[in-house]
C-alpha positions in Angstrom: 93.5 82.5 102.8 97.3 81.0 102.0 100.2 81.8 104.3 103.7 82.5 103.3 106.3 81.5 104.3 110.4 81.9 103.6 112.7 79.0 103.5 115.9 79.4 105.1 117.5 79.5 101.4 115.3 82.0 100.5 116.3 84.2 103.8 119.4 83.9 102.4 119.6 84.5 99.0 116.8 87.2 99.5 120.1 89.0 101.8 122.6 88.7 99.8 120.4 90.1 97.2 119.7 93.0 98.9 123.7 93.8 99.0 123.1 95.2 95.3 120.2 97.2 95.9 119.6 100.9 95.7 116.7 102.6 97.8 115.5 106.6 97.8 113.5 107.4 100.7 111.8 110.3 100.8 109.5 111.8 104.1 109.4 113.4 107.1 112.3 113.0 109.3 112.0 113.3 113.0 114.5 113.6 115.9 113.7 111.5 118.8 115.1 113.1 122.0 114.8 111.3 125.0 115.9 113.5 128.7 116.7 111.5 131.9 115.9 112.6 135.1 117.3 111.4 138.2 114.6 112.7 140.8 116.6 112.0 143.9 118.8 114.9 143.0 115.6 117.1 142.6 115.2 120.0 145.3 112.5 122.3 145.7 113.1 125.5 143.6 113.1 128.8 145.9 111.5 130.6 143.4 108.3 128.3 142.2 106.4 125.1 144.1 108.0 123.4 142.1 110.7 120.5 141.9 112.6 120.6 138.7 113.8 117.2 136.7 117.4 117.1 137.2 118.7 115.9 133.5 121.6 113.4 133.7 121.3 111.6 130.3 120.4 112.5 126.8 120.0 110.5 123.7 118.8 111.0 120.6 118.7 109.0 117.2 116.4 109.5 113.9 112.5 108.9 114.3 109.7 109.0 112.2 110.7 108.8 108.8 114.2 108.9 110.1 114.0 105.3 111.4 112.3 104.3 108.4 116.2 105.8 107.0 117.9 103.9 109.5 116.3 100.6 109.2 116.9 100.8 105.4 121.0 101.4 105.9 121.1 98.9 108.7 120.4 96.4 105.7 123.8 97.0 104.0 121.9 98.3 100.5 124.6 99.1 98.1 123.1 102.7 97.8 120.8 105.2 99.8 119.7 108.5 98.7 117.4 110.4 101.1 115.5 113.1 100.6 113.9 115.2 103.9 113.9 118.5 105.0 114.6 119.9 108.5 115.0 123.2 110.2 118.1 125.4 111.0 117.9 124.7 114.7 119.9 122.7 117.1 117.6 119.6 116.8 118.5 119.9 113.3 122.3 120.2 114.4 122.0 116.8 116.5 120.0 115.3 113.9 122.6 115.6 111.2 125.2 115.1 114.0 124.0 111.6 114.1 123.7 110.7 110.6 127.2 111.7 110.0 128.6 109.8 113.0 126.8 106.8 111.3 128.1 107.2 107.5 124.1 108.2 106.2 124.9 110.8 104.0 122.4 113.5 104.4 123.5 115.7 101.0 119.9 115.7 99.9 118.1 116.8 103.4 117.6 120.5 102.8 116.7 123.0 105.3 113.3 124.7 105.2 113.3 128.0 104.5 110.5 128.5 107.2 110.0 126.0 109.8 111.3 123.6 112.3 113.1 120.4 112.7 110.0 117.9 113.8 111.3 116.5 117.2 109.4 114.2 120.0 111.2 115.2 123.8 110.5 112.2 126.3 111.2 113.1 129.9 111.8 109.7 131.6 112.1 110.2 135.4 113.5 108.1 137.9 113.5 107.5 141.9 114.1 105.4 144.4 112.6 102.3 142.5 113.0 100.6 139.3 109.9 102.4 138.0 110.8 104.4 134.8 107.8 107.1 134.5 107.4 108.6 131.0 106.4 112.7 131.4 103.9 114.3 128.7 106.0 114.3 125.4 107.3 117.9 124.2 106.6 118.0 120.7 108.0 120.6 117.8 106.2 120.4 114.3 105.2 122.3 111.5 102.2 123.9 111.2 103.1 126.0 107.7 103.1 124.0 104.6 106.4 123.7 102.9 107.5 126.7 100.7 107.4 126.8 96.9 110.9 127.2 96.7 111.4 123.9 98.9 109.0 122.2 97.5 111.0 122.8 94.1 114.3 121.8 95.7 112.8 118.6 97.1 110.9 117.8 93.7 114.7 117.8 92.1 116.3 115.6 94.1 113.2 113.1 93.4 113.8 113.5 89.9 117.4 113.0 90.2 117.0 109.9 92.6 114.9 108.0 90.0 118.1 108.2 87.7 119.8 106.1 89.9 117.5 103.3 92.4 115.3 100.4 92.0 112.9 101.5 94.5 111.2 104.3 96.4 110.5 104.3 99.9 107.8 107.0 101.2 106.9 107.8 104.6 104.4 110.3 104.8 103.5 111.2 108.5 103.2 114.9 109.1 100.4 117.2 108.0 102.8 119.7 107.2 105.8 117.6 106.5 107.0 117.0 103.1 105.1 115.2 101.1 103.1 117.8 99.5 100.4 117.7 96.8 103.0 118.1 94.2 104.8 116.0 95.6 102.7 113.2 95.8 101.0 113.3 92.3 104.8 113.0 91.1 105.3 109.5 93.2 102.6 108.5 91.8 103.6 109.3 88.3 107.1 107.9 89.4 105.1 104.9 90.1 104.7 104.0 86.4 107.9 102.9 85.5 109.9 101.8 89.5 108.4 100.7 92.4 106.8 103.0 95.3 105.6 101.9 99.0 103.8 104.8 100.7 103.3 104.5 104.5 101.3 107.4 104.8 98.7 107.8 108.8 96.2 110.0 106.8 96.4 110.5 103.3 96.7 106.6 102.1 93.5 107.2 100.5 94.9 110.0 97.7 97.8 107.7 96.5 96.7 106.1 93.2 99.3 103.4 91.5 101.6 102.9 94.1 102.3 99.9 96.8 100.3 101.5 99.9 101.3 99.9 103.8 98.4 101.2 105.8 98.1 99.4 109.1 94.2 97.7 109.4 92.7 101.2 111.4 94.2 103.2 108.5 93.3 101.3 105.6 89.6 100.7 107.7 89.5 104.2 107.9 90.8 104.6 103.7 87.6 102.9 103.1 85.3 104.8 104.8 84.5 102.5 107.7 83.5 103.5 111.1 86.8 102.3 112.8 85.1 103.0 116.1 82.7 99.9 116.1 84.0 97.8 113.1 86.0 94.5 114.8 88.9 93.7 112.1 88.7 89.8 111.7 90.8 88.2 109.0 87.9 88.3 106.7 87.1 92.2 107.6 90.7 92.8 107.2 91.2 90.9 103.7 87.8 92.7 102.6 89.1 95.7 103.4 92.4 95.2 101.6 90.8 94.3 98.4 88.9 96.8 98.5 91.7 99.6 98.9 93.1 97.4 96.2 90.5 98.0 93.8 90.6 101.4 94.3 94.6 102.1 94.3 95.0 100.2 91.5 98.3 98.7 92.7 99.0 96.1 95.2 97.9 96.5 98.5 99.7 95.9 102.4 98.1 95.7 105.4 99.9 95.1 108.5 97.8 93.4 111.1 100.2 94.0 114.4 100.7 90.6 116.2 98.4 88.6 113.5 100.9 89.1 110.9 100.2 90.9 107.3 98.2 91.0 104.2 99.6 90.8 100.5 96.4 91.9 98.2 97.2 92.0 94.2 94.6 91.0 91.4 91.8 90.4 94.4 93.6 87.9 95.6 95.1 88.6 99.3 97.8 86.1 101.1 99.2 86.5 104.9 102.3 86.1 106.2 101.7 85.4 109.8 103.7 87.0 112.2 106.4 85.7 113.7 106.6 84.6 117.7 108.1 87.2 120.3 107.6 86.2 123.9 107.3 89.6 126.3 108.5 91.7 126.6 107.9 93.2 123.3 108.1 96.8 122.3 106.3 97.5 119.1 107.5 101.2 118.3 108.8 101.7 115.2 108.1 98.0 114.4 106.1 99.9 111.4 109.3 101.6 109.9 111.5 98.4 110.2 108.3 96.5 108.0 108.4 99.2 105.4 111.8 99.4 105.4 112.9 95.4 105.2 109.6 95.1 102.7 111.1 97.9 100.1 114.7 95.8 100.3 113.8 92.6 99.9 110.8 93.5 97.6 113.9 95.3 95.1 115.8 92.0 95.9 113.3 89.3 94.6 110.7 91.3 92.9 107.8 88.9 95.0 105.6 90.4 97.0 104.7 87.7 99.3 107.9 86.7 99.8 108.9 90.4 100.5 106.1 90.9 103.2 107.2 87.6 105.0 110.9 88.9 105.1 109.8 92.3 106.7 107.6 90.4 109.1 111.1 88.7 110.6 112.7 92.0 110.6 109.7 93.5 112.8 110.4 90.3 115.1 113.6 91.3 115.7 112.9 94.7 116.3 110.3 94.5 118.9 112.5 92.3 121.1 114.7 95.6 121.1 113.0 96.7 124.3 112.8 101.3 124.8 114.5 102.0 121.6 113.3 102.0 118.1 116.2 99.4 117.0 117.0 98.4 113.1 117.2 94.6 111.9 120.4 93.6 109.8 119.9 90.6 107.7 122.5 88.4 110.0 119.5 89.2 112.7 116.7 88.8 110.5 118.7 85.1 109.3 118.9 84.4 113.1 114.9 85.4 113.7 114.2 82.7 111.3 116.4 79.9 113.0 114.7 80.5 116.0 111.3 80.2 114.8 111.4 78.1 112.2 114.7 75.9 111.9 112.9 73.0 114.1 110.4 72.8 111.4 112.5 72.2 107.9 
């Protein structure tokens, strides 16, 4: 199987490219909330056996789709519409909070007429130690389908973006989020005349036409493999990608974590090996930087290969951003290269 890989000129022009592009996203925003508890303050409560987590920092940024948003902005695209839905609730007050205090304009985020703004809560406590101990996660989702009438208002503003991008960016990670039936059978018909890249944990399977980014359990599990005793070699894993190729009739990704990632189109697969990150690593919301970078720099060239090896540097840069689900600017993805590669050319 062939590698790719990006010359520092291409880095480059493949950046400044991406100045003049413009990107829809569309999916299921998330607020991730994380609470800090300083145990040493803690006393036991009179009233239960119980010692309660004294809180004495909060943060909060996008996640989910809403990184997927972030990392796309961080870029410097010349335009970003996105298109989300949240609830009329205070996570939904920070989340907009946020994208206003960081000039992502959120005029086509509606709120649902029934439902919730999806949020992950991560109680971190601390002691005495260094230790950092991570609590159960308190998690608010949907668990009613959109409504018609949101569904309607959401199908609009898809209709509206197409006027106006080069490509579509679709993260599709709630059961109840967003991307509804409708919904999806109109991406795909979108599909036809711009680019789409769906990363989707479930549903990768009822896309048909568009650029699908399963990771190698989802697109395993696409294919009807038993995931739970199948070992995903770089032949399994190219299999498996032309396969899901076949299928989708459009060009396949599959991201391979620290082996790097497949580019399938006309049966014929190449991998852009990952690039080197000595621990420690953190690989949350690696994912969303990939899909993000990839939709850029794939609007910017109009190569896939090339677009897959650019999103793997952005992922190396992002994993090196240790407890936070960071972004990658091109500067940083520029500077990724020189440090793995520059010794080489």
């Amino acid at each position: 199987m062939d590698k790719v890989f990006l010359t520092k000129d291409e880095v480059i022009e493949i950046s400044e490219k991406i100045k003049n592009v413009k990107v829809c996203f569309i999916g299921d925003i998330c607020l991730d909330l994380y609470w800090r508890a300083d145990m040493k303050r803690s006393k036991l409560s009179r009233e239960t056996p119980h010692y309660p987590l004294p809180i004495v920092d909060e943060t909060y940024a996008p996640g989910g789709g809403g990184n997927v948003m972030n990392n796309i902005h961080a870029l410097g695209i010349k335009k970003l519409v996105s298109i989300s839905a949240i609830g009329s609730d205070w996570r939904g007050f920070l989340l907009t909070d946020w994208l206003k205090k960081n000039n992502i304009s959120a005029d086509n985020i509606i709120y649902r007429e029934h439902g919730v703004t999806p949020c992950y809560i991560k109680p971190l406590r601390m002691g005495i130690s260094d230790v950092v101990y991570e609590d159960p996660r308190l998690d608010f989702e949907n668990y009613e389908s959109l409504s018609v009438d949101d569904e309607k208002k959401i199908l609009e503003a898809l209709d509206s973006a197409v006027k106006e991008v080069d490509i579509i960016a679709v993260s599709d990670q709630l059961l109840c989020g967003i991307i509804t039936e409708k919904i999806r059978e109109r991406l795909c018909e979108i599909a036809k005349n711009i680019p789409v890249v769906v990363d989707s944990r479930d549903r990768i399977s009822e896309y048909s036409g568009v650029i699908v980014k399963p990771n190698e359990v989802e697109a395993a599990t696409a294919t009807g493999r038993d995931i739970s005793v199948i070992d995903i070699s770089f032949v399994e894993a190219e299999n498996i990608a032309k396969e899901l190729q076949s299928k989708n009739k459009a060009p396949v990704i599959v991201t391979l974590g620290a082996l790097g990632s497949l580019w399938c189109d006309n049966n014929e697969c190449l991998i852009a090996p990952t690039v080197k990150a000595n621990p420690p690593v953190d690989f949350v919301g690696a994912g969303d930087t990939f899909l993000s970078a990839f939709c850029c720099a794939y609007a910017a060239c109009k190569n896939g290969s090339k677009a897959l090896a650019y999103a793997n540097l952005a992922s190396g840069v992002t994993v090196k951003k240790i407890g936070t689900t960071g972004t990658a600017t091109t500067d940083e993805i520029l500077k990724k290269w020189e440090e793995n590669y520059e010794h080489t050319t």
